[in-house]
PyMOL commands that place a pseudoatom at each C-alpha (Angstrom):
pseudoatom trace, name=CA, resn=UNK, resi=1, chain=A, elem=C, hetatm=0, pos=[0.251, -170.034, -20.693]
pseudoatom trace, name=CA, resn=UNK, resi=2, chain=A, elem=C, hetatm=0, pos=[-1.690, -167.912, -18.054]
pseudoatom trace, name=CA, resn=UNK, resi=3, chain=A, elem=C, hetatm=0, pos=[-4.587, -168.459, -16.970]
pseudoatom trace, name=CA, resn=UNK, resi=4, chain=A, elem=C, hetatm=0, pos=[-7.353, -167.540, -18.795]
pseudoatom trace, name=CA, resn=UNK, resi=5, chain=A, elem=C, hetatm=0, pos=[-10.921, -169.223, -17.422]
pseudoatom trace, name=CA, resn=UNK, resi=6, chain=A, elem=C, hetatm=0, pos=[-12.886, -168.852, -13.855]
pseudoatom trace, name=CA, resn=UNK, resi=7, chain=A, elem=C, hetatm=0, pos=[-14.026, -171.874, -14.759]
pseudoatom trace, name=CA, resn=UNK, resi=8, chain=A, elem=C, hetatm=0, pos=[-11.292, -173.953, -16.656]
pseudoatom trace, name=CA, resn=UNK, resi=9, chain=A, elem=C, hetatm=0, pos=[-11.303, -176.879, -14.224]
pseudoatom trace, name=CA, resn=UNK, resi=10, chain=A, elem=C, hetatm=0, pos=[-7.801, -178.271, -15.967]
pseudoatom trace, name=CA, resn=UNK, resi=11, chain=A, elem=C, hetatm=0, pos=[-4.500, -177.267, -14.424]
pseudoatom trace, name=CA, resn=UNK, resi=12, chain=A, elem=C, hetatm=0, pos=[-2.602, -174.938, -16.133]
pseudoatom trace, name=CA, resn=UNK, resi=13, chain=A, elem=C, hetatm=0, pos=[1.229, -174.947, -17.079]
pseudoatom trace, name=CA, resn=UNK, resi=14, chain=A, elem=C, hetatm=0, pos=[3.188, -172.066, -15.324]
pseudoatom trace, name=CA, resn=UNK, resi=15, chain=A, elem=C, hetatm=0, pos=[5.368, -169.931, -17.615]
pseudoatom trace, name=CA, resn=UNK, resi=16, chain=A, elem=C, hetatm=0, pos=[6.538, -166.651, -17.375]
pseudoatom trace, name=CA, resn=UNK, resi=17, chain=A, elem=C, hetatm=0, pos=[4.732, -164.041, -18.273]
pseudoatom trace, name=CA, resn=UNK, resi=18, chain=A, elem=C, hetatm=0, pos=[6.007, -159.944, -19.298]
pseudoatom trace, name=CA, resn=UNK, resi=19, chain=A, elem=C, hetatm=0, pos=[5.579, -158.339, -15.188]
pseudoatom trace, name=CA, resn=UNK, resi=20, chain=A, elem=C, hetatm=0, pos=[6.518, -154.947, -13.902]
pseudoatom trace, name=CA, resn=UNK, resi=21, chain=A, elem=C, hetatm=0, pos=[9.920, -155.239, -12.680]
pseudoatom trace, name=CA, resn=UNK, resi=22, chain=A, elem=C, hetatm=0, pos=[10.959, -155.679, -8.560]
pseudoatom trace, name=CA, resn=UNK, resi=23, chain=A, elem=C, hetatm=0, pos=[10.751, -152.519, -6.940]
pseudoatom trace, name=CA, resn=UNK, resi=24, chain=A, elem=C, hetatm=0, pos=[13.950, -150.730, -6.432]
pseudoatom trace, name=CA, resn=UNK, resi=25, chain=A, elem=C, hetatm=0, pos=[14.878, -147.084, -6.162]
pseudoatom trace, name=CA, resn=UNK, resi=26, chain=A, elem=C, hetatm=0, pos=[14.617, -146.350, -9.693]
pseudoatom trace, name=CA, resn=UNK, resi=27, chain=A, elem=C, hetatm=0, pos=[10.693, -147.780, -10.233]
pseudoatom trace, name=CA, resn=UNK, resi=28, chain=A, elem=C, hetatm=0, pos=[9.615, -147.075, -7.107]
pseudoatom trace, name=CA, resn=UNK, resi=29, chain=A, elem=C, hetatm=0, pos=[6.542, -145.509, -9.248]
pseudoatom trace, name=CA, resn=UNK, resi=30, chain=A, elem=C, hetatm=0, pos=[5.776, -149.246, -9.755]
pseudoatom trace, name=CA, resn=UNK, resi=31, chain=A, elem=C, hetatm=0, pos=[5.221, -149.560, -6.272]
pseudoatom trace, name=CA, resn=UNK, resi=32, chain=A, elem=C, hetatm=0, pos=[1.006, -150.510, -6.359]
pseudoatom trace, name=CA, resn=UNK, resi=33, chain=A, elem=C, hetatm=0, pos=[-0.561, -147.313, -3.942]
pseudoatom trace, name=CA, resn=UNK, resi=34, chain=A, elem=C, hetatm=0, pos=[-1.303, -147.638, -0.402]
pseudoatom trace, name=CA, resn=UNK, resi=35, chain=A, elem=C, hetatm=0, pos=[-5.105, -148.291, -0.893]
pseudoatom trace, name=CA, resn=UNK, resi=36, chain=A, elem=C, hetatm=0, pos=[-7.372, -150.759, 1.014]
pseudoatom trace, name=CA, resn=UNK, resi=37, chain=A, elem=C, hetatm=0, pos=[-7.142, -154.081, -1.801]
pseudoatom trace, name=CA, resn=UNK, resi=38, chain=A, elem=C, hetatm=0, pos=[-9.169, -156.524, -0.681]
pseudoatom trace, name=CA, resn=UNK, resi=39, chain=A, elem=C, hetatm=0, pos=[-12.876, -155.750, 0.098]
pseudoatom trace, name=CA, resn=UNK, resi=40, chain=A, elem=C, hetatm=0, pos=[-12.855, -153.270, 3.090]
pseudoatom trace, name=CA, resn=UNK, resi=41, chain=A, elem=C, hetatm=0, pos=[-9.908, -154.667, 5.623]
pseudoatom trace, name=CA, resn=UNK, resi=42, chain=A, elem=C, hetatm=0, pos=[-7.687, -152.231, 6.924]
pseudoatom trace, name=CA, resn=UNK, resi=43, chain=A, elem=C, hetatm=0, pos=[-4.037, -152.329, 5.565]
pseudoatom trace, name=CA, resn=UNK, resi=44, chain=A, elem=C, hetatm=0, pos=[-1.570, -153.207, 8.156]
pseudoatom trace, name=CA, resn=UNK, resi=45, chain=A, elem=C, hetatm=0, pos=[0.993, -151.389, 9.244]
pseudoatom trace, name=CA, resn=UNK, resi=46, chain=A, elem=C, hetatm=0, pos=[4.540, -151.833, 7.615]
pseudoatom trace, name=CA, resn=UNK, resi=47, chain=A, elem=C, hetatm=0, pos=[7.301, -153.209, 9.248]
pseudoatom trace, name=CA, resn=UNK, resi=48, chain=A, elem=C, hetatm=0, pos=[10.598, -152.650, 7.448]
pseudoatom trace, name=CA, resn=UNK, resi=49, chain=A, elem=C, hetatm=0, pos=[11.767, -155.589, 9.086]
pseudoatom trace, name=CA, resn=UNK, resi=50, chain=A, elem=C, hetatm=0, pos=[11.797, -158.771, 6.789]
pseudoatom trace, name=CA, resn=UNK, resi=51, chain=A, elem=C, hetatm=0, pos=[10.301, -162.263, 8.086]
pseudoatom trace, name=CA, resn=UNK, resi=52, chain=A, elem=C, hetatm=0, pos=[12.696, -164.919, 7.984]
pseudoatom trace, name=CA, resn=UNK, resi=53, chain=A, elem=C, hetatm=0, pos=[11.414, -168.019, 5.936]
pseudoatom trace, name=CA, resn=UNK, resi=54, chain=A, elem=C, hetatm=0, pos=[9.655, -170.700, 7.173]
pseudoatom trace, name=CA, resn=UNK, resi=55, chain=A, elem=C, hetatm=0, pos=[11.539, -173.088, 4.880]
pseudoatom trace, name=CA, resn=UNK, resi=56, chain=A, elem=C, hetatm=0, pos=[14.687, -171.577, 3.348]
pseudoatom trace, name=CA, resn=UNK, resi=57, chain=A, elem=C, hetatm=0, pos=[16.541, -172.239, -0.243]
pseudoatom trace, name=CA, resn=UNK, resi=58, chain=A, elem=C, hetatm=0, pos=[19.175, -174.445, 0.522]
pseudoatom trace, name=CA, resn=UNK, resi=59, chain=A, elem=C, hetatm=0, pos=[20.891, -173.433, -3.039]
pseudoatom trace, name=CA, resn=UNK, resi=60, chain=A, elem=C, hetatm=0, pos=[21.106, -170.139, -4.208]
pseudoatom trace, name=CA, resn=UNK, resi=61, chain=A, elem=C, hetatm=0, pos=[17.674, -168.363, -3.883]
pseudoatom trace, name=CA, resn=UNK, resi=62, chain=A, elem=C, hetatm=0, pos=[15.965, -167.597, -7.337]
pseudoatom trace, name=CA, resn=UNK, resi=63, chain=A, elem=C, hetatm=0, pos=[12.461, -166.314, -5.249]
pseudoatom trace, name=CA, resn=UNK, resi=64, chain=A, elem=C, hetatm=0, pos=[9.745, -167.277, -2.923]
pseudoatom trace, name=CA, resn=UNK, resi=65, chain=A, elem=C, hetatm=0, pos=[6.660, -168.570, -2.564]
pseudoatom trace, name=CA, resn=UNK, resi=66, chain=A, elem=C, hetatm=0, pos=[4.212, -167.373, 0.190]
pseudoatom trace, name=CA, resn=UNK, resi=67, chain=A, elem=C, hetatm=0, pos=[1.491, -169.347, 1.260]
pseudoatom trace, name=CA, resn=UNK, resi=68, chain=A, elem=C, hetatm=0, pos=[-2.079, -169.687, 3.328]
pseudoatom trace, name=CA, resn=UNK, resi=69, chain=A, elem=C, hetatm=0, pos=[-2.963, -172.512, 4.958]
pseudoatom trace, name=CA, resn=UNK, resi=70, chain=A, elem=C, hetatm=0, pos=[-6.225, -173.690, 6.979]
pseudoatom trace, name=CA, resn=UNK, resi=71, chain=A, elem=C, hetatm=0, pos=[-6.199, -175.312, 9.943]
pseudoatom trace, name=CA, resn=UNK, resi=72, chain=A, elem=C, hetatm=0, pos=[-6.656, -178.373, 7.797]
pseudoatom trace, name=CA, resn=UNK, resi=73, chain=A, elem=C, hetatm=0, pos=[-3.173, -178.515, 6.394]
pseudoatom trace, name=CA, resn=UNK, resi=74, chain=A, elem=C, hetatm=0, pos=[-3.883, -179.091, 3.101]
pseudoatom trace, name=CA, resn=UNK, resi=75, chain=A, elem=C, hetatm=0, pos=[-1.948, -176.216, 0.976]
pseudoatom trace, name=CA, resn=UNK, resi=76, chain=A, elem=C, hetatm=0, pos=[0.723, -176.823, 3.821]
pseudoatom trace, name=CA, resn=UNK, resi=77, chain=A, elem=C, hetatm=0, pos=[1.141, -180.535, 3.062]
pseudoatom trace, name=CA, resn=UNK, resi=78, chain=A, elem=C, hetatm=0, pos=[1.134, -179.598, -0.699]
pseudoatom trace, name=CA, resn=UNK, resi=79, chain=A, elem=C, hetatm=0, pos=[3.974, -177.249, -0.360]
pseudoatom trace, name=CA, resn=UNK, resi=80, chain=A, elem=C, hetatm=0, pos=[5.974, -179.340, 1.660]
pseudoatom trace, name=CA, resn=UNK, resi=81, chain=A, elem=C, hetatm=0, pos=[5.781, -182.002, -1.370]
pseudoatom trace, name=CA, resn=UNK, resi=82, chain=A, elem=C, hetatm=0, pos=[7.162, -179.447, -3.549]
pseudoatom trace, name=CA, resn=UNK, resi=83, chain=A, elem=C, hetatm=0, pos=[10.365, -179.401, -1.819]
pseudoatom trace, name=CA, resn=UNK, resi=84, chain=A, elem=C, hetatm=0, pos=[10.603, -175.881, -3.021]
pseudoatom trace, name=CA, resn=UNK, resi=85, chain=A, elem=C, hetatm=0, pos=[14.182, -175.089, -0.997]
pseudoatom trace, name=CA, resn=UNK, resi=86, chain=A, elem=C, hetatm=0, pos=[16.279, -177.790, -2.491]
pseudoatom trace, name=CA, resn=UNK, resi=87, chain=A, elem=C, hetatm=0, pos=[15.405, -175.821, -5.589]
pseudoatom trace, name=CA, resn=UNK, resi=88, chain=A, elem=C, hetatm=0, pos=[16.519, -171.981, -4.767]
pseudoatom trace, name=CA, resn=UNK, resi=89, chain=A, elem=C, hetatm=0, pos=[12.991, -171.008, -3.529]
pseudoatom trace, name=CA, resn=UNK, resi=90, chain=A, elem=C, hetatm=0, pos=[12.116, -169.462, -0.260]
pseudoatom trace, name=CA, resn=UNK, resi=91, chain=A, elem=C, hetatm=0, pos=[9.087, -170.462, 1.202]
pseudoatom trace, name=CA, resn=UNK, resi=92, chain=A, elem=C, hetatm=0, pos=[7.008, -168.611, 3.978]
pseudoatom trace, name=CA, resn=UNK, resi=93, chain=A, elem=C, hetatm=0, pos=[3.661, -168.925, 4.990]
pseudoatom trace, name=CA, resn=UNK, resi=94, chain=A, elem=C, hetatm=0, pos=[0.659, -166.121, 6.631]
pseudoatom trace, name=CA, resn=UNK, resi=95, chain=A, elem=C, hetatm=0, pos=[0.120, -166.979, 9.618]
pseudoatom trace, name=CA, resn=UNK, resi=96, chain=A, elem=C, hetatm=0, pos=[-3.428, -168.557, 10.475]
pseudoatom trace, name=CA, resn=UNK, resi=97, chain=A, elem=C, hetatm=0, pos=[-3.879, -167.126, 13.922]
pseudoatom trace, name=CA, resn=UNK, resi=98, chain=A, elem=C, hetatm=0, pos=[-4.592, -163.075, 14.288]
pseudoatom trace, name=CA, resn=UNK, resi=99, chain=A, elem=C, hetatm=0, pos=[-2.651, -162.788, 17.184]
pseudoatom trace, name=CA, resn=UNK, resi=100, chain=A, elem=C, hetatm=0, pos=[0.537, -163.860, 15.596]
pseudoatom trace, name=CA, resn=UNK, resi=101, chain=A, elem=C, hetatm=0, pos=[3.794, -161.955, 13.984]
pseudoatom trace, name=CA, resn=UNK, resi=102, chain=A, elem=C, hetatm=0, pos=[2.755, -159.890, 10.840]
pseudoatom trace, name=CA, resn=UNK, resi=103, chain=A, elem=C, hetatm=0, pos=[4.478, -161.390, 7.627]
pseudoatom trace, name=CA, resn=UNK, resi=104, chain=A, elem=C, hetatm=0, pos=[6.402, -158.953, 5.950]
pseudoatom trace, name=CA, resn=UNK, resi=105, chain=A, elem=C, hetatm=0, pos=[7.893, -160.296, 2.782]
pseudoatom trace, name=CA, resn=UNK, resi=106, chain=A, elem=C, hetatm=0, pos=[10.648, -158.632, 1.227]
pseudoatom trace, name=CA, resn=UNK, resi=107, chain=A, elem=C, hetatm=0, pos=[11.639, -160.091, -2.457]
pseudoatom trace, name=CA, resn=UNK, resi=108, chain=A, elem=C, hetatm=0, pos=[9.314, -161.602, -5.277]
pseudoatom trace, name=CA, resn=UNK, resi=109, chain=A, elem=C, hetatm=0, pos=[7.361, -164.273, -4.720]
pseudoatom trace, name=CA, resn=UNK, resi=110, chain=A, elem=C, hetatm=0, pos=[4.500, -166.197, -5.979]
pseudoatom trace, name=CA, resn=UNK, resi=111, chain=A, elem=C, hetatm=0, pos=[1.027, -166.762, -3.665]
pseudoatom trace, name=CA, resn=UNK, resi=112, chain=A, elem=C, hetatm=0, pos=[-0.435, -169.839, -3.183]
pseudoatom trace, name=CA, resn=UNK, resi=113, chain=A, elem=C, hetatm=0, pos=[-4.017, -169.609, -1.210]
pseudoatom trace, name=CA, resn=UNK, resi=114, chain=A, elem=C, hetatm=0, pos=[-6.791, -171.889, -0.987]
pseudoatom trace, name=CA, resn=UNK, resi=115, chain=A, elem=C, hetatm=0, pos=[-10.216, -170.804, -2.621]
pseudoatom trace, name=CA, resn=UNK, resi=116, chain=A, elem=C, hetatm=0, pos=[-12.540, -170.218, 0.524]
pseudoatom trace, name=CA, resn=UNK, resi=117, chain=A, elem=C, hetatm=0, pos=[-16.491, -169.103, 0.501]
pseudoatom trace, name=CA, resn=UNK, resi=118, chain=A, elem=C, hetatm=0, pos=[-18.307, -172.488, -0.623]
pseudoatom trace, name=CA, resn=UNK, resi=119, chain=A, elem=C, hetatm=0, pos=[-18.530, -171.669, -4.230]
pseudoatom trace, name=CA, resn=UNK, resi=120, chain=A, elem=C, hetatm=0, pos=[-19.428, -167.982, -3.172]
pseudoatom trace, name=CA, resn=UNK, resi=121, chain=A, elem=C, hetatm=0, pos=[-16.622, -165.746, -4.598]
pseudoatom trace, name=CA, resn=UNK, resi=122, chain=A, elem=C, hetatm=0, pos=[-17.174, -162.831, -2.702]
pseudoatom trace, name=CA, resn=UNK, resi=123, chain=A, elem=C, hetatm=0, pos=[-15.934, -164.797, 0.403]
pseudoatom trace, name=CA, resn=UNK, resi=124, chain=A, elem=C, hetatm=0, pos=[-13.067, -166.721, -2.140]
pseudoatom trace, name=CA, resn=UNK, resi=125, chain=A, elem=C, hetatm=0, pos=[-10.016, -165.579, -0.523]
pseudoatom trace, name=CA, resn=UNK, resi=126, chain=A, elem=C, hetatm=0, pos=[-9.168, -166.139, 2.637]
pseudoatom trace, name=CA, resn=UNK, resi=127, chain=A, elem=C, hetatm=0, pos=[-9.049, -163.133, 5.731]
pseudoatom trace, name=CA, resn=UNK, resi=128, chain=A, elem=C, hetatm=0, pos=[-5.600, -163.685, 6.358]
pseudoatom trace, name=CA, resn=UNK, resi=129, chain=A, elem=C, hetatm=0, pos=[-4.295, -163.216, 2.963]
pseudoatom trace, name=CA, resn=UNK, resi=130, chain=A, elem=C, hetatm=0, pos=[-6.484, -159.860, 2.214]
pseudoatom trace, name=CA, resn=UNK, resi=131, chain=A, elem=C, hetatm=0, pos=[-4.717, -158.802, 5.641]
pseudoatom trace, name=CA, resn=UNK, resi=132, chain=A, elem=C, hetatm=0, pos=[-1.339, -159.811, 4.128]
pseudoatom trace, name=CA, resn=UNK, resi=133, chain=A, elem=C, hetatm=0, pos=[-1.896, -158.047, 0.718]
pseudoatom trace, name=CA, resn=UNK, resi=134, chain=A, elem=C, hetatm=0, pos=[-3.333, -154.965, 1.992]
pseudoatom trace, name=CA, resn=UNK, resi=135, chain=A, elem=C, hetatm=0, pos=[0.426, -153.857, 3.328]
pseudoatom trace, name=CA, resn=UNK, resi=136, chain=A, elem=C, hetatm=0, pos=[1.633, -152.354, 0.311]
pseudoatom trace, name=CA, resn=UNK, resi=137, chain=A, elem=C, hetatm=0, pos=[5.011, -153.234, 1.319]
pseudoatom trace, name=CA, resn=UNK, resi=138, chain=A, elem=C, hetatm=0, pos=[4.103, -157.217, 0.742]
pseudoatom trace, name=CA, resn=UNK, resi=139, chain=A, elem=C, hetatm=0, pos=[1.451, -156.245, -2.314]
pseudoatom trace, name=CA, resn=UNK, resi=140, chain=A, elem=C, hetatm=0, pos=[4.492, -154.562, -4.193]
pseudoatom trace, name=CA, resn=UNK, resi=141, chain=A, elem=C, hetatm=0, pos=[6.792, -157.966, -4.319]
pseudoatom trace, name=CA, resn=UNK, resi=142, chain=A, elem=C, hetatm=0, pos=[3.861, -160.332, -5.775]
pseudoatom trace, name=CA, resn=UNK, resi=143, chain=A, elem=C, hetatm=0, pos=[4.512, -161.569, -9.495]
pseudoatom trace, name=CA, resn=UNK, resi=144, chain=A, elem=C, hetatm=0, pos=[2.473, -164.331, -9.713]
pseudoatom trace, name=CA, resn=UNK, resi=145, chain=A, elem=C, hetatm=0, pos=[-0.572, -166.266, -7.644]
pseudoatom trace, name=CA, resn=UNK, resi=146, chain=A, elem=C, hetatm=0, pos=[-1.079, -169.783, -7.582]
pseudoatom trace, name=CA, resn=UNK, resi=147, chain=A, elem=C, hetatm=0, pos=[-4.815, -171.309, -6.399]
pseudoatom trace, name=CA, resn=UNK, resi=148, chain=A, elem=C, hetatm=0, pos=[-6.676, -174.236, -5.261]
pseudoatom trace, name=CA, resn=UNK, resi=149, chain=A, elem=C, hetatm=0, pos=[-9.887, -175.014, -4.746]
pseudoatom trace, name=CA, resn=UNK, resi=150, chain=A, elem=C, hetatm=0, pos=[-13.176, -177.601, -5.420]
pseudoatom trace, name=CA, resn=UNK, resi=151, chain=A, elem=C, hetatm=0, pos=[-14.509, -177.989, -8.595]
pseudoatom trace, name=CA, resn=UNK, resi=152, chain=A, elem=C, hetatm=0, pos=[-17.673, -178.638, -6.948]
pseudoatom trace, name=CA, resn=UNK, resi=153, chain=A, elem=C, hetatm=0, pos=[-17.792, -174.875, -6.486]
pseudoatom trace, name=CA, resn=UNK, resi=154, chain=A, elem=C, hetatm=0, pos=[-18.650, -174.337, -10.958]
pseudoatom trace, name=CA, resn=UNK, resi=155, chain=A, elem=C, hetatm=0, pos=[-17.886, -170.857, -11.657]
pseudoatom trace, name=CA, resn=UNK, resi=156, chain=A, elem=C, hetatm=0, pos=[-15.899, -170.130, -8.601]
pseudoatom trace, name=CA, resn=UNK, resi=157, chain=A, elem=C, hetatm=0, pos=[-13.276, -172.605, -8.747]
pseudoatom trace, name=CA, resn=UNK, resi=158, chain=A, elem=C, hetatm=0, pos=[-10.029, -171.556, -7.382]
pseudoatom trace, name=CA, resn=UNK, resi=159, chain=A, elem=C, hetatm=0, pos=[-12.093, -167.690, -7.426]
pseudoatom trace, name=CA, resn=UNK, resi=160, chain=A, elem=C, hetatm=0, pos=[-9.287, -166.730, -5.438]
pseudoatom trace, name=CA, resn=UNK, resi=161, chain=A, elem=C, hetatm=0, pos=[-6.623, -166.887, -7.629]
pseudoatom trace, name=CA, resn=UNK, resi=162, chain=A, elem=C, hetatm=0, pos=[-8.965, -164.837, -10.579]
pseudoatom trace, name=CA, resn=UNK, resi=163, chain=A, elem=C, hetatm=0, pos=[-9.035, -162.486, -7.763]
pseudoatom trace, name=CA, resn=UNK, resi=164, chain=A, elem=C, hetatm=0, pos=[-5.907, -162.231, -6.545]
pseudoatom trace, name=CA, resn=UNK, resi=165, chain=A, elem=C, hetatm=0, pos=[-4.429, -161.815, -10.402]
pseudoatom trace, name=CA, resn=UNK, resi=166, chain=A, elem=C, hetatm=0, pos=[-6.856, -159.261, -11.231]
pseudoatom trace, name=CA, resn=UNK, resi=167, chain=A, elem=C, hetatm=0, pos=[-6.422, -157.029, -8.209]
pseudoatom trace, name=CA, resn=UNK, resi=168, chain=A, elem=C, hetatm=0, pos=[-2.968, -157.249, -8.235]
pseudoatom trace, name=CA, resn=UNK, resi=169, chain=A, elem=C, hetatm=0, pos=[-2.067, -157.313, -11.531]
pseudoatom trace, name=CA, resn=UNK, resi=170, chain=A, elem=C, hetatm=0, pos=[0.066, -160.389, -12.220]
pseudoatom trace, name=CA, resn=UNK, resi=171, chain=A, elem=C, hetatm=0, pos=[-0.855, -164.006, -14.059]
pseudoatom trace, name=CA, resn=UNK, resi=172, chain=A, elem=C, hetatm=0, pos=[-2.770, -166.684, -12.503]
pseudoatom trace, name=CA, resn=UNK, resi=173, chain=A, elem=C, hetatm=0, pos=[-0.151, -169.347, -12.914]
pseudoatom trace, name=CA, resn=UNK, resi=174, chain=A, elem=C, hetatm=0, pos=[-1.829, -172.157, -11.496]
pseudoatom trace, name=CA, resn=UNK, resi=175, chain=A, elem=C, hetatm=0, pos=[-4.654, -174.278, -10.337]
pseudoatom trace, name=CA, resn=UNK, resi=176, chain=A, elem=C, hetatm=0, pos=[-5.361, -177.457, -8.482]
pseudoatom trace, name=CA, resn=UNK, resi=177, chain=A, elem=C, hetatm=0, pos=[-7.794, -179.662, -6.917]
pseudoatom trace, name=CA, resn=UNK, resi=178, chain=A, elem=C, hetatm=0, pos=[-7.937, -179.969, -3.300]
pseudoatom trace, name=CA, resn=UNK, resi=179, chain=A, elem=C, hetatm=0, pos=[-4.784, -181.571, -2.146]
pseudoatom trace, name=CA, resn=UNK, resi=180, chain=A, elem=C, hetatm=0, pos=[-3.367, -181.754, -5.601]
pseudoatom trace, name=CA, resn=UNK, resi=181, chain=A, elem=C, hetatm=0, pos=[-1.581, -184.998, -7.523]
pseudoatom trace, name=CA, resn=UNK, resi=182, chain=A, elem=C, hetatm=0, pos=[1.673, -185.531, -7.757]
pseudoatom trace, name=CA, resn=UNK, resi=183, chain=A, elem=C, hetatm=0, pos=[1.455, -184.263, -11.005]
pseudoatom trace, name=CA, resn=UNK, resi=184, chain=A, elem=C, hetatm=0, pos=[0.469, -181.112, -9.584]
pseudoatom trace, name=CA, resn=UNK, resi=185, chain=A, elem=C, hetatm=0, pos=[3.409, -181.157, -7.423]
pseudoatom trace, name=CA, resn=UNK, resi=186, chain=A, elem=C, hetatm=0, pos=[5.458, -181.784, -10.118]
pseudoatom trace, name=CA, resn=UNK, resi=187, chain=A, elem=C, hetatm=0, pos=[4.610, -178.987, -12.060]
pseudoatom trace, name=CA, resn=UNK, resi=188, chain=A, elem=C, hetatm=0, pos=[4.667, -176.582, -9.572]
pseudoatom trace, name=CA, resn=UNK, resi=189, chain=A, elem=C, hetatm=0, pos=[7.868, -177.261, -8.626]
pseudoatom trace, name=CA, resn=UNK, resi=190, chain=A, elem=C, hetatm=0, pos=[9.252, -177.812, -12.147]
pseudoatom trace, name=CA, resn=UNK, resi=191, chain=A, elem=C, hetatm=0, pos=[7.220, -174.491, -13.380]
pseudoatom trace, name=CA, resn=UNK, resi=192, chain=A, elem=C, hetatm=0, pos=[8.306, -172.147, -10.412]
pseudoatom trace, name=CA, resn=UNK, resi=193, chain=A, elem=C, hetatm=0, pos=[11.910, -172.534, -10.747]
pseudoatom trace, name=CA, resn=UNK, resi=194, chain=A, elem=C, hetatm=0, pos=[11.438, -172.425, -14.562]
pseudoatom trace, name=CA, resn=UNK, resi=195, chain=A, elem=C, hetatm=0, pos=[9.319, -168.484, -13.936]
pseudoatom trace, name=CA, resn=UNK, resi=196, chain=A, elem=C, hetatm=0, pos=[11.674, -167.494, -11.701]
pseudoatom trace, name=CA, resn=UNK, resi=197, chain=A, elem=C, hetatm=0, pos=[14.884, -168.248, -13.353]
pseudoatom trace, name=CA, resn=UNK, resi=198, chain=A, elem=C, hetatm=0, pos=[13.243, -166.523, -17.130]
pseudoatom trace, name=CA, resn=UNK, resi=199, chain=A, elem=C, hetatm=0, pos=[12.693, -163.781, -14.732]
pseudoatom trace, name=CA, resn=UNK, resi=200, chain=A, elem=C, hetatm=0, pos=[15.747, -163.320, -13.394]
pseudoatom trace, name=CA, resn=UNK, resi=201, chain=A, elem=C, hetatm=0, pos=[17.204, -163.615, -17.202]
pseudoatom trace, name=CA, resn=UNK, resi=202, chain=A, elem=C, hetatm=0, pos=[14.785, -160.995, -18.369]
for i in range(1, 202): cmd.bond("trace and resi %d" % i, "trace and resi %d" % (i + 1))
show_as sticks, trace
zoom trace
């Protein structure tokens, strides 16, 4: 199931949904245009050069997942749980500082980002990641966007993620609370090898 409801305050189960397949050669028409995404940041320059993975798959690699983190460590400490590489899954994060290497992300993955603004979803997701999505080069390998955020916020819980999926076209696979349960981890883990792998088998 995708996600269907701003303000569904339940997590969701990830499962694959129909998506536009990974750019090569022969789609490059599926390539999303070089346009401004996010509110009014500038796109960044692209650098052909892949970023190597913070954490890489320590099995055969099946995808990615990119993610934002805040100074306080929480989506960090979340992804960590996941143990993503043991499982095939690269995992890289956008950096928090502006000053530091440009991420440039080279195979699909799935975005996890914290819902920012206060319960204000014009200010939902995060600088950083609008800078990381506005290279169209990084924008064209998305499939899928994973969010957290308060559900003191009402409407705007995990805005981010509605966001995200609707300006870039792919399903809202998940949402959590804050740091998440181990539930959460658990299906997370569990539901992003299971999307990648009916993917791949597409």
């Amino acid at each position: 199931m995708t996600d269907t409801s701003a303000s569904t305050k339940k997590a969701l189960h990830i499962s694959a949904s129909p998506l536009s397949p990974a750019p090569t050669a022969a789609n490059a028409s599926d390539r999303p245009k070089s346009v401004p995404l996010m509110g009014q940041t500038t796109p960044t320059a692209d650098n052909t050069r892949p970023s190597e993975p913070e954490t890489a798959a320590r099995t055969e690699t099946i995808g990615a997942l990119v993610y934002f983190s805040s100074a306080s460590e929480n989506t960090a400490r979340f992804v960590s749980s996941c143990a993503l590489g043991e499982r095939g899954i690269n995992v890289y994060r956008i950096p928090l500082k502006p000053g530091a290497p440009a991420l440039n992300v080279r195979e699909p993955y799935v975005l996890m980002v914290p819902t920012y603004g206060g319960g204000d979803a014009r200010k939902a997701v995060p600088m950083q990641v609008k800078r990381f999505l506005n290279n169209p080069a990084n924008r064209a390998w998305i499939r899928g966007v994973i969010a957290s955020g308060n559900t003191n916020f009402g409407s705007a819980y995990c805005a981010a993620g509605d966001i995200i999926a609707a300006k870039c076209h792919v399903p809202f696979l998940y949402r959590f609370e804050l740091m998440g349960t181990r539930e959460d981890t658990r299906k997370v883990r569990d539901g992003l090898v299971k999307f990648f792998r009916e993917r791949a088998g597409a």
